[in-house]
PDB file of N, CA, C and O in Angstrom:
ATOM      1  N   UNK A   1      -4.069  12.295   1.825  1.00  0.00           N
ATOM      2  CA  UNK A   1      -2.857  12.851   1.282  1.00  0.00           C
ATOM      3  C   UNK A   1      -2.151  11.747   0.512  1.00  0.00           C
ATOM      4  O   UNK A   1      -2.089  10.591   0.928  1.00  0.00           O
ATOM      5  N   UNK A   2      -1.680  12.121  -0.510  1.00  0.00           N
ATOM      6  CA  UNK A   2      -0.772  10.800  -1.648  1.00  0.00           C
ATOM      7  C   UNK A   2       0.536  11.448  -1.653  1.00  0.00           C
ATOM      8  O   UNK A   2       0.554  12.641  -1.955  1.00  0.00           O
ATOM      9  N   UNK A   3       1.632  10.864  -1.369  1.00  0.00           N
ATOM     10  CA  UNK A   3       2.557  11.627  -1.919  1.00  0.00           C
ATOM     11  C   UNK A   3       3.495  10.614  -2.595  1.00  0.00           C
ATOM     12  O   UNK A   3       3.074   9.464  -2.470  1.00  0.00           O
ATOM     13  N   UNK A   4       4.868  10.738  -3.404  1.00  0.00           N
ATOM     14  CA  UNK A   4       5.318   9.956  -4.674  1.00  0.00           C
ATOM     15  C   UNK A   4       6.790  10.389  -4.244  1.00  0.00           C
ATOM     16  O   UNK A   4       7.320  11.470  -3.986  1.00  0.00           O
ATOM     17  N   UNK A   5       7.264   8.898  -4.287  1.00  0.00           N
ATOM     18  CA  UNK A   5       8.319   8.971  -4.258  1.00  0.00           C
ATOM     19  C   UNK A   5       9.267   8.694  -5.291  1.00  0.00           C
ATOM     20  O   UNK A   5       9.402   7.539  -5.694  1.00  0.00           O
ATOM     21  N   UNK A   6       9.980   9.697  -5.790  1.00  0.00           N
ATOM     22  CA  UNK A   6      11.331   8.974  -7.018  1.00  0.00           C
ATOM     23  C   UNK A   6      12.610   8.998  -6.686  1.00  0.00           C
ATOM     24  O   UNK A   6      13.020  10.126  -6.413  1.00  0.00           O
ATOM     25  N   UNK A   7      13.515   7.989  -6.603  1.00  0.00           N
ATOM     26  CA  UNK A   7      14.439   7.738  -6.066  1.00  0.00           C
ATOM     27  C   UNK A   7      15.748   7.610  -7.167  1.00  0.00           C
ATOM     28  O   UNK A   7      16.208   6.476  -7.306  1.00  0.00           O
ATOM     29  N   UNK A   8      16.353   8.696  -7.936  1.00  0.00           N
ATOM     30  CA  UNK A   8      17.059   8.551  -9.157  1.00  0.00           C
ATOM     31  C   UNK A   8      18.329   7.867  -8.651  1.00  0.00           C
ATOM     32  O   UNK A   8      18.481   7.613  -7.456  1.00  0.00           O
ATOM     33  N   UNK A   9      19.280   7.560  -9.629  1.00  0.00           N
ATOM     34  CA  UNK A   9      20.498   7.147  -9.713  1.00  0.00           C
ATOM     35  C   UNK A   9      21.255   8.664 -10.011  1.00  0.00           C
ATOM     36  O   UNK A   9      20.853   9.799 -10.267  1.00  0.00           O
ATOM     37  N   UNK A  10      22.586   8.007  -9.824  1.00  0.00           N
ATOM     38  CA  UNK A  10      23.216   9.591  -9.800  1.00  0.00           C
ATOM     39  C   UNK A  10      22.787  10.095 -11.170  1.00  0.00           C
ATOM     40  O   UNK A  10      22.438   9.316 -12.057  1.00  0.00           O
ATOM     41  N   UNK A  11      22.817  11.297 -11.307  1.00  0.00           N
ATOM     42  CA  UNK A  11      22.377  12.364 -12.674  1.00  0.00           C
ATOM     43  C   UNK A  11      23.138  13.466 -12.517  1.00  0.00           C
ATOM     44  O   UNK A  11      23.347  14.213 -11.561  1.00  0.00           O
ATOM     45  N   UNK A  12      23.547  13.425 -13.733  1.00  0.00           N
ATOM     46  CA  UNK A  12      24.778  14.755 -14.240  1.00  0.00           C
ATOM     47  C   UNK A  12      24.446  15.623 -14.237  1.00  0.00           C
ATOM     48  O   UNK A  12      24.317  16.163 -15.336  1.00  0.00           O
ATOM     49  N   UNK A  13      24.079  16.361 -13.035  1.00  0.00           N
ATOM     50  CA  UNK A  13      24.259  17.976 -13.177  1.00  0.00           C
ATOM     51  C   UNK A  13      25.431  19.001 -12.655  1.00  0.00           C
ATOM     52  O   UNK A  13      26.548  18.487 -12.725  1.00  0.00           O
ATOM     53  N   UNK A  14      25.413  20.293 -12.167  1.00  0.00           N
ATOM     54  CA  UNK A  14      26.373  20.848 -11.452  1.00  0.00           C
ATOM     55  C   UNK A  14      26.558  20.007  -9.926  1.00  0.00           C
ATOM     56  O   UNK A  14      27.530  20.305  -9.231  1.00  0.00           O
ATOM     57  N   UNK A  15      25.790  19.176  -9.550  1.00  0.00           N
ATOM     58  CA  UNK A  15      26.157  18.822  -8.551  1.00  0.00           C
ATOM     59  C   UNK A  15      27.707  18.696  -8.143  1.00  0.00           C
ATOM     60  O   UNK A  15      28.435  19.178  -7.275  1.00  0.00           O
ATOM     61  N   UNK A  16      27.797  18.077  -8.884  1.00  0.00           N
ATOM     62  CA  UNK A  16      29.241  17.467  -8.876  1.00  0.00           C
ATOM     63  C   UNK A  16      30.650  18.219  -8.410  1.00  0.00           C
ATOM     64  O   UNK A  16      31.565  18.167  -7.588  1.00  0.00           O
ATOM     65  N   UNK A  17      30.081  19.038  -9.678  1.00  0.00           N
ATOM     66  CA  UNK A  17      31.239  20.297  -9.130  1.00  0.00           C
ATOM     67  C   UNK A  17      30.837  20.906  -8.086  1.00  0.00           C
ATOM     68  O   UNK A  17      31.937  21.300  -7.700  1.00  0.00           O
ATOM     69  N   UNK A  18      29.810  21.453  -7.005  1.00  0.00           N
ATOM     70  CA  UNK A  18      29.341  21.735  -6.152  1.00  0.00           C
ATOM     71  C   UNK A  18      29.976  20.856  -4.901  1.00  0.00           C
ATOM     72  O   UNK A  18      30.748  21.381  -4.098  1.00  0.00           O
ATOM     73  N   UNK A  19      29.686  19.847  -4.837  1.00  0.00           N
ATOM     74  CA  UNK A  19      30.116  18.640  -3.874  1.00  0.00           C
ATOM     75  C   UNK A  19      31.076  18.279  -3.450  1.00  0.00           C
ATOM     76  O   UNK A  19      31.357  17.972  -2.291  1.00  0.00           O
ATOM     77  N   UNK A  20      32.005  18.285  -4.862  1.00  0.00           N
ATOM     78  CA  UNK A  20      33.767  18.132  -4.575  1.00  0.00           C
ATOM     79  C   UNK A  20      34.081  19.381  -4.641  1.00  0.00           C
ATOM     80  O   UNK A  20      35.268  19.428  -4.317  1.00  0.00           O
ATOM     81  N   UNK A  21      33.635  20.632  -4.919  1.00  0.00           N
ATOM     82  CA  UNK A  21      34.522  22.055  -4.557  1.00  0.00           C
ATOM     83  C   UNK A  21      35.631  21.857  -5.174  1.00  0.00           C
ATOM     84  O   UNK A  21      36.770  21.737  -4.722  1.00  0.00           O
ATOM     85  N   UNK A  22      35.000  21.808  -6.895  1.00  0.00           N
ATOM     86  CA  UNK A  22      36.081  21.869  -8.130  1.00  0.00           C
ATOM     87  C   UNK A  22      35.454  22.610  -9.444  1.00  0.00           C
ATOM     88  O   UNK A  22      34.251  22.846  -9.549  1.00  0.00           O
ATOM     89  N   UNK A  23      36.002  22.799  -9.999  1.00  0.00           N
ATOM     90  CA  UNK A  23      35.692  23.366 -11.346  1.00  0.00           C
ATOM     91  C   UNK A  23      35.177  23.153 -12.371  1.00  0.00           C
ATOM     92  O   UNK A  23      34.467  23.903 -13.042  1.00  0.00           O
ATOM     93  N   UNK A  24      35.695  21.480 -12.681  1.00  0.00           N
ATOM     94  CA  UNK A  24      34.838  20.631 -13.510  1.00  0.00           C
ATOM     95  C   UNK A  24      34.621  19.225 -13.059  1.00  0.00           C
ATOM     96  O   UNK A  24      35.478  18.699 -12.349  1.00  0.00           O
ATOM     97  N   UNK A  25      33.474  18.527 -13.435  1.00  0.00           N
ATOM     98  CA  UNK A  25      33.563  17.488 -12.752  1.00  0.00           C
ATOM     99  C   UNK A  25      33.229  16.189 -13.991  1.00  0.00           C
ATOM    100  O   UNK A  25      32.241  16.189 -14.725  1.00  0.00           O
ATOM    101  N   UNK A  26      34.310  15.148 -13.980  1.00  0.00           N
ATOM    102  CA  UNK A  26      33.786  14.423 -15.415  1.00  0.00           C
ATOM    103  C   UNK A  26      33.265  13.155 -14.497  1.00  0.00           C
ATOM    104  O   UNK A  26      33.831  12.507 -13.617  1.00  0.00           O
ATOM    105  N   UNK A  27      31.760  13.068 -15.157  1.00  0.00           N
ATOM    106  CA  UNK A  27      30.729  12.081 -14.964  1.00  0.00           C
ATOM    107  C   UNK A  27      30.982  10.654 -15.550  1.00  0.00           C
ATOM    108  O   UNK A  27      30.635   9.657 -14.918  1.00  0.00           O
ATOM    109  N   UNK A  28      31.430  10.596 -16.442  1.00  0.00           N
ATOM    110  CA  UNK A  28      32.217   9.311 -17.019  1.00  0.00           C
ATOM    111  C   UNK A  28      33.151   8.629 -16.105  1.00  0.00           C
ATOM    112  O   UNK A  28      33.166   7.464 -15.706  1.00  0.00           O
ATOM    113  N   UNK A  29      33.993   9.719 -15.847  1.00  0.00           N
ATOM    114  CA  UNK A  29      35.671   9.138 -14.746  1.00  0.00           C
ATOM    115  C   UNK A  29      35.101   8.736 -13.891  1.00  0.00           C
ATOM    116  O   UNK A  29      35.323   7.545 -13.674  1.00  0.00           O
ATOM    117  N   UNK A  30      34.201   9.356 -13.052  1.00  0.00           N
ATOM    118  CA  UNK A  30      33.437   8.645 -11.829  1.00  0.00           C
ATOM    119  C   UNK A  30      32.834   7.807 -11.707  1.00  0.00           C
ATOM    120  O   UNK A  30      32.980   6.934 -10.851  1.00  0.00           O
ATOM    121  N   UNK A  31      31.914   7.875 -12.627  1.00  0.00           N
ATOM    122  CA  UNK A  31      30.463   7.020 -12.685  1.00  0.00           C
ATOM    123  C   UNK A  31      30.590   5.720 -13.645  1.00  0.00           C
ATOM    124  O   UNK A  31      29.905   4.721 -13.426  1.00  0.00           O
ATOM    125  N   UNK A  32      31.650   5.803 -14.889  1.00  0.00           N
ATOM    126  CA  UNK A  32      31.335   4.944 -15.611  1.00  0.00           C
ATOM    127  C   UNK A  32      30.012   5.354 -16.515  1.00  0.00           C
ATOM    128  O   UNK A  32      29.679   6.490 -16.852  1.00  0.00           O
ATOM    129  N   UNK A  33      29.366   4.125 -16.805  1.00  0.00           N
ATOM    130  CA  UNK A  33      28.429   4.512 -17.421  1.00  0.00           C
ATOM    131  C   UNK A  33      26.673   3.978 -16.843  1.00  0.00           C
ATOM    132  O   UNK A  33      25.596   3.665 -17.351  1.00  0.00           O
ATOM    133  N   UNK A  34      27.321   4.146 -15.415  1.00  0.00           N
ATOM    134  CA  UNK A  34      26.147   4.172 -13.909  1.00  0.00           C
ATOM    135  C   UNK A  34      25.466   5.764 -13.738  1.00  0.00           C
ATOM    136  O   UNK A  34      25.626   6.234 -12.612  1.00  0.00           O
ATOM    137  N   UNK A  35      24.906   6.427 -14.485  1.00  0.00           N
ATOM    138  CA  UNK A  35      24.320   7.477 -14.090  1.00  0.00           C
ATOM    139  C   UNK A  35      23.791   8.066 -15.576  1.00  0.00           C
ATOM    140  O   UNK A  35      23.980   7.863 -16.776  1.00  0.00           O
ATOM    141  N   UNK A  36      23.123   8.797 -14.827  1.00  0.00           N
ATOM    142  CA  UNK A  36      21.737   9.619 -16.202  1.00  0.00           C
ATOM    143  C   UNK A  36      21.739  10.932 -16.428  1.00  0.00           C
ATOM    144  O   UNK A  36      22.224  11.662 -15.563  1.00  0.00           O
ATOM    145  N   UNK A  37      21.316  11.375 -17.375  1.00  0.00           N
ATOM    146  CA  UNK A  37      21.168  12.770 -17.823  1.00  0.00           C
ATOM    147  C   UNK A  37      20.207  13.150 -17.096  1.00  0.00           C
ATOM    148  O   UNK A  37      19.295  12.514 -16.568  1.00  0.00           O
ATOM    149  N   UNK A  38      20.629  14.907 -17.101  1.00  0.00           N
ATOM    150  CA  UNK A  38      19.203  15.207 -16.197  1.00  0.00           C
ATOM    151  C   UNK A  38      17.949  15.459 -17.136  1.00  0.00           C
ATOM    152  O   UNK A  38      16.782  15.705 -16.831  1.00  0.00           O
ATOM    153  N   UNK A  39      18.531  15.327 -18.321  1.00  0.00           N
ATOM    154  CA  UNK A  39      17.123  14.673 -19.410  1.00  0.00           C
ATOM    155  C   UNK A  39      16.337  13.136 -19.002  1.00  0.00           C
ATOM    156  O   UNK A  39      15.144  12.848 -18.902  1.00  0.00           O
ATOM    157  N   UNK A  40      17.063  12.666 -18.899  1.00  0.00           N
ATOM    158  CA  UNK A  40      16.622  11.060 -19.093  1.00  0.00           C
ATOM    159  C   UNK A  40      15.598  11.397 -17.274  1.00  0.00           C
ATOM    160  O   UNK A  40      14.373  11.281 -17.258  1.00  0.00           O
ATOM    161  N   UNK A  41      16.436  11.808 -15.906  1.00  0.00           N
ATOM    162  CA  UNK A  41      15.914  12.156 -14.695  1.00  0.00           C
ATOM    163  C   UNK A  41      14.584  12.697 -14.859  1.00  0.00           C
ATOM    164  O   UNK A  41      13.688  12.255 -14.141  1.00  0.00           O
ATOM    165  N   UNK A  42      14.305  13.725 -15.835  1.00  0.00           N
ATOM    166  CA  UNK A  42      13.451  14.350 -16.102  1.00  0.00           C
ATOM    167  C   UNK A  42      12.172  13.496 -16.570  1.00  0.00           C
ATOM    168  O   UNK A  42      11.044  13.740 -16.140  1.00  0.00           O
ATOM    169  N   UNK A  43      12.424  12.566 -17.405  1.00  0.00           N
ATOM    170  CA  UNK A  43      11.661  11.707 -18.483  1.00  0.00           C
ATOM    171  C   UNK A  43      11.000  10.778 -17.000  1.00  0.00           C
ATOM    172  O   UNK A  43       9.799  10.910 -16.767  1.00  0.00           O
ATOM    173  N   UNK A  44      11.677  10.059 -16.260  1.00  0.00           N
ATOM    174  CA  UNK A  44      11.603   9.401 -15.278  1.00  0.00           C
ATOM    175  C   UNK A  44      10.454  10.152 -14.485  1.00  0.00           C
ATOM    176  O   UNK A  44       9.276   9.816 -14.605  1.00  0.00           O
ATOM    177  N   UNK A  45      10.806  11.029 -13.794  1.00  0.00           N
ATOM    178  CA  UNK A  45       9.964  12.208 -12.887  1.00  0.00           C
ATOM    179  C   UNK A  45       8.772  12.237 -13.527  1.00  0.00           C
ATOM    180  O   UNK A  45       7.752  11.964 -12.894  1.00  0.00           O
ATOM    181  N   UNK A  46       8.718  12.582 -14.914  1.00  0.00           N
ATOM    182  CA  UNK A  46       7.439  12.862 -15.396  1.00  0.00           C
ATOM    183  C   UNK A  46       6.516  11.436 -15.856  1.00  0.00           C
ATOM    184  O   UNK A  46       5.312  11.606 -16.047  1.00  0.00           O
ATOM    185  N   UNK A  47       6.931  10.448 -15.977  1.00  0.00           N
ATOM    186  CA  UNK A  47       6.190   9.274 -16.107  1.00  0.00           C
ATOM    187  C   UNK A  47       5.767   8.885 -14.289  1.00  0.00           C
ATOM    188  O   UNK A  47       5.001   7.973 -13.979  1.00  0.00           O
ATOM    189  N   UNK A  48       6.242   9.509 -13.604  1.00  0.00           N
ATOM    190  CA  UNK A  48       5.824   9.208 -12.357  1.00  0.00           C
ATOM    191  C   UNK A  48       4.971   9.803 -11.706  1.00  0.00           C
ATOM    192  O   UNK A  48       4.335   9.402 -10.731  1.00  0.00           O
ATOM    193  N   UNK A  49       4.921  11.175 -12.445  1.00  0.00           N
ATOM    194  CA  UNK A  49       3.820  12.798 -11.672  1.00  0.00           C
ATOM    195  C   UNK A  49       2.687  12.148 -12.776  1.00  0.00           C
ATOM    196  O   UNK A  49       1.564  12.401 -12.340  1.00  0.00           O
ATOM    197  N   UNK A  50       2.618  11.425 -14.010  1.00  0.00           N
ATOM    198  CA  UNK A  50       1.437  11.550 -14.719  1.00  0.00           C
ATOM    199  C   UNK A  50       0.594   9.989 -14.296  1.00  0.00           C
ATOM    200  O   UNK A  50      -0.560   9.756 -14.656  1.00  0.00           O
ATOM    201  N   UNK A  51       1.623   8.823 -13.297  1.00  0.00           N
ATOM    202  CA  UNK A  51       1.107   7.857 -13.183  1.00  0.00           C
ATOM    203  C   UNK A  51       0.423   7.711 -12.186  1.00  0.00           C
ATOM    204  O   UNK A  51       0.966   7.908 -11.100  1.00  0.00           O
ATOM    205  N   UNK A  52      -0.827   7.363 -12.229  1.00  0.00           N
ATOM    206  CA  UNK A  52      -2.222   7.214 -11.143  1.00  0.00           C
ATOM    207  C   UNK A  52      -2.271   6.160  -9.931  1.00  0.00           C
ATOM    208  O   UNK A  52      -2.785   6.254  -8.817  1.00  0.00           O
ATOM    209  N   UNK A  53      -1.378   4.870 -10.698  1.00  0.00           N
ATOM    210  CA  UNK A  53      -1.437   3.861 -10.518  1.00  0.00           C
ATOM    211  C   UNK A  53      -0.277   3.434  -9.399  1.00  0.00           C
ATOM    212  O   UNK A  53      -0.397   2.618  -8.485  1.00  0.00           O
ATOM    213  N   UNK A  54       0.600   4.044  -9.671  1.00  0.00           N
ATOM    214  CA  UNK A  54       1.767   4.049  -8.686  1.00  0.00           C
ATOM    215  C   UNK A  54       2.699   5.168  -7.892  1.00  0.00           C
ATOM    216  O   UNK A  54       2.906   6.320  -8.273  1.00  0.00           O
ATOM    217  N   UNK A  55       3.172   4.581  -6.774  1.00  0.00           N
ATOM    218  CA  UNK A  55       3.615   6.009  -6.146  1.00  0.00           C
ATOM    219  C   UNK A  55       5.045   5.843  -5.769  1.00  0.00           C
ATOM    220  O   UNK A  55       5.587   6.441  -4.839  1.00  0.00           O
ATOM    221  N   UNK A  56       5.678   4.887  -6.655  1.00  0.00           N
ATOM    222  CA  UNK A  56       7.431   4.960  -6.287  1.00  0.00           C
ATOM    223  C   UNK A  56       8.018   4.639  -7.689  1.00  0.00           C
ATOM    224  O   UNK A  56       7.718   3.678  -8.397  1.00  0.00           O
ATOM    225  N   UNK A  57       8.930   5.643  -7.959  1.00  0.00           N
ATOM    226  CA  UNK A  57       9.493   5.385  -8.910  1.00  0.00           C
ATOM    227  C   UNK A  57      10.916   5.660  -8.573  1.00  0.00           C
ATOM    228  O   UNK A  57      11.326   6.719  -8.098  1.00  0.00           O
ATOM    229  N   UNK A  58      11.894   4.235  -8.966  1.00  0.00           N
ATOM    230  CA  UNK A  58      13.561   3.908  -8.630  1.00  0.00           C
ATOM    231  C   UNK A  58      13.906   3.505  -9.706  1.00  0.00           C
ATOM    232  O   UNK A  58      13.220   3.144 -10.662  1.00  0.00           O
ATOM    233  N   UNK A  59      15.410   3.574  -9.527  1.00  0.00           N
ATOM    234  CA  UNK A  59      16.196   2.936 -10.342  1.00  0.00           C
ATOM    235  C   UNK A  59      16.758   1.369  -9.976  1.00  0.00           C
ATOM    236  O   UNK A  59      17.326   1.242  -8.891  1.00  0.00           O
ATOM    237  N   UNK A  60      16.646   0.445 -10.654  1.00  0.00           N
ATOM    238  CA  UNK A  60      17.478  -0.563 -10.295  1.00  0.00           C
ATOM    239  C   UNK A  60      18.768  -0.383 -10.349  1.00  0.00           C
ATOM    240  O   UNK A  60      19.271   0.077 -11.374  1.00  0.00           O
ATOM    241  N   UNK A  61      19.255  -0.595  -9.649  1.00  0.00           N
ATOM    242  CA  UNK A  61      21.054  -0.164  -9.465  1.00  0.00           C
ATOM    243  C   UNK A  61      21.721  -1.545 -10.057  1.00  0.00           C
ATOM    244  O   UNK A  61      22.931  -1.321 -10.071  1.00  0.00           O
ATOM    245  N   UNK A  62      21.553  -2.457 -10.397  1.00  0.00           N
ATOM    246  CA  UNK A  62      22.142  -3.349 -11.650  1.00  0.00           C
ATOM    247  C   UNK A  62      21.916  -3.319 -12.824  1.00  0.00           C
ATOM    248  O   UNK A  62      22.882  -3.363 -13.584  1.00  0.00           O
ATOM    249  N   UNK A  63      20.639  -3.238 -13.340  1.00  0.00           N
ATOM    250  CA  UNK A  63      20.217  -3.215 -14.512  1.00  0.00           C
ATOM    251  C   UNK A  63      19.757  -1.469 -14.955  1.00  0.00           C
ATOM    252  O   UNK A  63      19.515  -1.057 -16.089  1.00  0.00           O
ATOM    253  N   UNK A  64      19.746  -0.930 -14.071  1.00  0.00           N
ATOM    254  CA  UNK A  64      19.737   0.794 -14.376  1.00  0.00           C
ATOM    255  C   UNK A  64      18.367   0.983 -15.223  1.00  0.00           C
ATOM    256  O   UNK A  64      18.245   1.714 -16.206  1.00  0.00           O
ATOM    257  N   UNK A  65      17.317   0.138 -14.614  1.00  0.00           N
ATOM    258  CA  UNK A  65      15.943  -0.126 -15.300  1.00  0.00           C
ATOM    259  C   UNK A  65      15.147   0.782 -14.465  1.00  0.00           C
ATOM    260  O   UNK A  65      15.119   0.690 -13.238  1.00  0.00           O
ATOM    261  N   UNK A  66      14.528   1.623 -15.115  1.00  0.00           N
ATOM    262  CA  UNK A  66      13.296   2.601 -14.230  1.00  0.00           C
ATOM    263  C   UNK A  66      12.041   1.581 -13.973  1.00  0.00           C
ATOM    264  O   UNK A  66      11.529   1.013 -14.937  1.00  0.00           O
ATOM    265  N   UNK A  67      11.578   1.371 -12.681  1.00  0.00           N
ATOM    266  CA  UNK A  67      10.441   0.626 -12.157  1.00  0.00           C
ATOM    267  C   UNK A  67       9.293   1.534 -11.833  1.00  0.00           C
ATOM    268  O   UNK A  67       9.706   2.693 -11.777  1.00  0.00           O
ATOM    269  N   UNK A  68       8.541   1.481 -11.696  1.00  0.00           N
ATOM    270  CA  UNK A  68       7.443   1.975 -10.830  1.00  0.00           C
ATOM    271  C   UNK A  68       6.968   1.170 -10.287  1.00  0.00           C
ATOM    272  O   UNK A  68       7.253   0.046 -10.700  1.00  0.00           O
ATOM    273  N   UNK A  69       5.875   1.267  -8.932  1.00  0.00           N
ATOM    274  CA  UNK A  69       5.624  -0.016  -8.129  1.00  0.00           C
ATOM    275  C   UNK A  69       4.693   0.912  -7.075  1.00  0.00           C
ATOM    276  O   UNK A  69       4.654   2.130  -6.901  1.00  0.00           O
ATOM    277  N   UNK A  70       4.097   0.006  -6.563  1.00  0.00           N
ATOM    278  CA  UNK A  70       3.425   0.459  -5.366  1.00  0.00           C
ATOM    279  C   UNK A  70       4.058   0.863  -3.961  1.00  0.00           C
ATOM    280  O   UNK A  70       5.177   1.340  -3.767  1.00  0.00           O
ATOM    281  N   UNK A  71       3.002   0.534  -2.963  1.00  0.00           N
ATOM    282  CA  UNK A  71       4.256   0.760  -1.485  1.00  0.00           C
ATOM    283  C   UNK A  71       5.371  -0.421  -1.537  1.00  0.00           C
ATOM    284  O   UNK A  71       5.310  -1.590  -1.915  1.00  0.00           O
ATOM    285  N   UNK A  72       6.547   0.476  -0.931  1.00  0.00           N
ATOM    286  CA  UNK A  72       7.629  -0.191  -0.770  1.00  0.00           C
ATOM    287  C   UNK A  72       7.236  -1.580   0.521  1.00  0.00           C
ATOM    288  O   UNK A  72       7.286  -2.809   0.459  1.00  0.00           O
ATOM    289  N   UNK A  73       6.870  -0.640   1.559  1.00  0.00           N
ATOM    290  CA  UNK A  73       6.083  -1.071   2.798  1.00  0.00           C
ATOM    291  C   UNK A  73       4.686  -1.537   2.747  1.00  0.00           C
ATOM    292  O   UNK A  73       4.180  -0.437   2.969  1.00  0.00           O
ATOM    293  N   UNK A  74       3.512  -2.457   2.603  1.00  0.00           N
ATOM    294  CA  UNK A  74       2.580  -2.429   2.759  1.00  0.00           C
ATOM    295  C   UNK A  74       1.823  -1.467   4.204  1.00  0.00           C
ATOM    296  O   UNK A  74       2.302  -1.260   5.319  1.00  0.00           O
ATOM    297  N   UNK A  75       0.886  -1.164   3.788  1.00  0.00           N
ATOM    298  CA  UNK A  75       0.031  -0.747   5.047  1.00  0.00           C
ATOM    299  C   UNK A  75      -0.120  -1.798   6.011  1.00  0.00           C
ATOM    300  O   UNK A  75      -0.366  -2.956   5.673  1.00  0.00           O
ATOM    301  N   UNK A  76       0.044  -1.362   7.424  1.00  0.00           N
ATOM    302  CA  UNK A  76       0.442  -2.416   8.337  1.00  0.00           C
ATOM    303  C   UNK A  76      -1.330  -2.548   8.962  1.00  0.00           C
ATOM    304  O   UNK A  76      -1.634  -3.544   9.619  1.00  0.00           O
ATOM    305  N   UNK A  77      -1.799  -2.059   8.831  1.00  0.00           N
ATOM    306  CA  UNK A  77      -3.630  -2.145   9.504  1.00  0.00           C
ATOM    307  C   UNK A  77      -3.927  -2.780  10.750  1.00  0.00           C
ATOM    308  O   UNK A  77      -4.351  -2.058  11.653  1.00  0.00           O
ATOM    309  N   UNK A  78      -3.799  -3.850  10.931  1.00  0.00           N
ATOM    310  CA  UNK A  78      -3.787  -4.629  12.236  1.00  0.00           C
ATOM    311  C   UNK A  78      -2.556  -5.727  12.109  1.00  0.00           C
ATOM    312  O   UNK A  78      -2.732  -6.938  12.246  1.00  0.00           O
ATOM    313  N   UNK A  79      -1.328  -5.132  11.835  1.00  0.00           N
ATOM    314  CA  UNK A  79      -0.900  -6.239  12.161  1.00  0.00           C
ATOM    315  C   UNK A  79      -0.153  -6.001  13.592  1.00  0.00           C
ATOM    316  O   UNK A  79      -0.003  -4.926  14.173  1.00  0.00           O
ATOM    317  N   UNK A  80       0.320  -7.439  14.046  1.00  0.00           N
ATOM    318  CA  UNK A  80       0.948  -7.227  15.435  1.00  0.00           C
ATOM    319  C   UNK A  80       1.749  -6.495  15.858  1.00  0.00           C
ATOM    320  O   UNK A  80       1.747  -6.006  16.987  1.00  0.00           O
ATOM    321  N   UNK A  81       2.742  -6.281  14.789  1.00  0.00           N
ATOM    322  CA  UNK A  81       4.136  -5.855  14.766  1.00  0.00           C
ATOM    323  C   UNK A  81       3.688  -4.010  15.089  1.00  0.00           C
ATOM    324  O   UNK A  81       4.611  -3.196  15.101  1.00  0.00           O
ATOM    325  N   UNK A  82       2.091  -3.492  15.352  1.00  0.00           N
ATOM    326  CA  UNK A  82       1.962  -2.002  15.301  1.00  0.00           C
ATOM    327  C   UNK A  82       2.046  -1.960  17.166  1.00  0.00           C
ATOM    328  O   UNK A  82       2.008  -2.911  17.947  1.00  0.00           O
ATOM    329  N   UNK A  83       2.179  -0.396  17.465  1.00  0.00           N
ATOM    330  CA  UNK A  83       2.239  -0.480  18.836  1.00  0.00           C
ATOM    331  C   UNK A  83       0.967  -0.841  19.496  1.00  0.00           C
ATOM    332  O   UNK A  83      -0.148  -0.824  18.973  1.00  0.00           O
ATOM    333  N   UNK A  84       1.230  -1.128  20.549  1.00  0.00           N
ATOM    334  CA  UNK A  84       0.039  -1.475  21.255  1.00  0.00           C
ATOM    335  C   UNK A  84      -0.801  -0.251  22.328  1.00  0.00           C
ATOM    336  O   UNK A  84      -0.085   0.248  23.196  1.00  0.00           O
ATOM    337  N   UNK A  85      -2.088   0.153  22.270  1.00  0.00           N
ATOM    338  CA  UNK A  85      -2.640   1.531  23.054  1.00  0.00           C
ATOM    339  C   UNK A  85      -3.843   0.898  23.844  1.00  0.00           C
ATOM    340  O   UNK A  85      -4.768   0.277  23.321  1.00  0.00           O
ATOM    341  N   UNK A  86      -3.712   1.108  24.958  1.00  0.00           N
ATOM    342  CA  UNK A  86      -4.305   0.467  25.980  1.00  0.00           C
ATOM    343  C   UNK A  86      -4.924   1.685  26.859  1.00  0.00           C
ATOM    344  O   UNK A  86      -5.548   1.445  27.893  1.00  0.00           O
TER     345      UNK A  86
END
């Protein structure tokens, strides 16, 4: 089983207004200019469903740079730190 993880930065959708239980919600006033279209979210997602090579795709939360990368965690195989079954 493979499965892929993408981990976006906030993205402008109805959320917003959903969340705060308001009418309109401005993404600018909040966010600044820390968050993405759900175009750009989209663009992200799909460079990640078509990539073979990697299975996490984040945002850097300083530089607001899309990464892809391998396991966050390596596979632990024998190391000590796994439980012990006796």
């Amino acid at each position: 089983m493979k499965a892929k993880l993408f981990s976006p930065a906030a993205t402008e959708t109805d959320f917003g207004k959903v969340a705060n239980d308001v009418d309109t919600y401005d993404y600018d006033a909040a966010f600044g200019d820390s968050y993405f279209t759900s175009e750009q979210s989209a663009t992200y997602l799909l460079q990640l469903f078509h990539d073979d090579d990697h299975i996490v795709g984040a945002i850097d939360r300083e530089t607001f740079a899309f990464k892809l990368s391998q396991n966050v965690f390596p596979y632990a195989g024998d190391s000590g730190r796994n439980q012990v079954i006796e």
